[in-house]
C-alpha positions as CSV (number, residue, x, y, z in Angstrom):
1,X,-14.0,-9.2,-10.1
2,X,-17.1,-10.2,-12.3
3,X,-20.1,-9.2,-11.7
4,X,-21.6,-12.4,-10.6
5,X,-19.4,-13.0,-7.8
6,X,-20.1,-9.1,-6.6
7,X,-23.6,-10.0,-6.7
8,X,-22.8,-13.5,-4.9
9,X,-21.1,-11.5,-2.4
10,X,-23.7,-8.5,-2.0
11,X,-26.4,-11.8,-1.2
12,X,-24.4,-13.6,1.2
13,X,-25.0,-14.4,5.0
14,X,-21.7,-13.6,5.9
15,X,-18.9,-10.9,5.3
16,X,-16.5,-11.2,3.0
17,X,-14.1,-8.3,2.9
18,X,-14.0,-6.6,-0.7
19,X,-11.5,-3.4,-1.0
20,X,-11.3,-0.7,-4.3
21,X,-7.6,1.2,-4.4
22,X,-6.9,-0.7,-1.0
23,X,-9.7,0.4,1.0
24,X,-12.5,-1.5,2.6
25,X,-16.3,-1.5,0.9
26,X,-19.1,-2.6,1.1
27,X,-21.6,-3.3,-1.8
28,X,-25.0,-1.8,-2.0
29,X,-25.9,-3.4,-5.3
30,X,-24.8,-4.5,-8.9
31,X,-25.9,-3.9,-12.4
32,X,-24.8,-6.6,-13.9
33,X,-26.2,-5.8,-17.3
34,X,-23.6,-2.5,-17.3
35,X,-20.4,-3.9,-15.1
36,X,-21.2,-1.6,-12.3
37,X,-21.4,-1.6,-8.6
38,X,-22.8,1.2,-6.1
39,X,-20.3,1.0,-2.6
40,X,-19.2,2.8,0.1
41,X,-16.6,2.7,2.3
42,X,-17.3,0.8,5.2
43,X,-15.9,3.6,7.9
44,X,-18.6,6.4,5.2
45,X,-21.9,4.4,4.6
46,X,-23.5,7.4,3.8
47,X,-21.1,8.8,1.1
48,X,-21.7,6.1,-2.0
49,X,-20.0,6.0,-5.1
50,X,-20.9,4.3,-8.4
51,X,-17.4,1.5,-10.1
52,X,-17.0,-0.7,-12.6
53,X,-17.1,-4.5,-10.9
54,X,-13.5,-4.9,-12.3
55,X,-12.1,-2.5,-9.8
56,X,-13.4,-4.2,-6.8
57,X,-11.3,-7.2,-5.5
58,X,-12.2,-9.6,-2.8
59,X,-9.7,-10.0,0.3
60,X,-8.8,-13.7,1.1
């Protein structure tokens, strides 16, 4: 994914389902400047993780 649409998605009304490896996320922000993304899991909210925008992929 580039990191315009993971911001597109991060500001929109609605869900959109996003996974990394397969499993769910959610994303708390982008840095688009560096190719980055802070997520979490959607069933951990508390435990966050820092990935490059290119491994998150959105779920049709």
């Amino acid at each position: 994914m580039k990191a315009q649409r993971a911001q597109e998605i991060l500001q929109a009304d609605t869900k959109i389902d996003v996974e990394v490896n397969g499993i769910a996320v959610w994303i708390d922000s982008v840095d688009p400047a560096r190719g980055i993304a802070k997520i979490h899991d959607e069933d951990r909210p508390a435990e966050t993780r820092i990935v490059s925008v290119d491994q998150l992929q959105e779920i049709q």
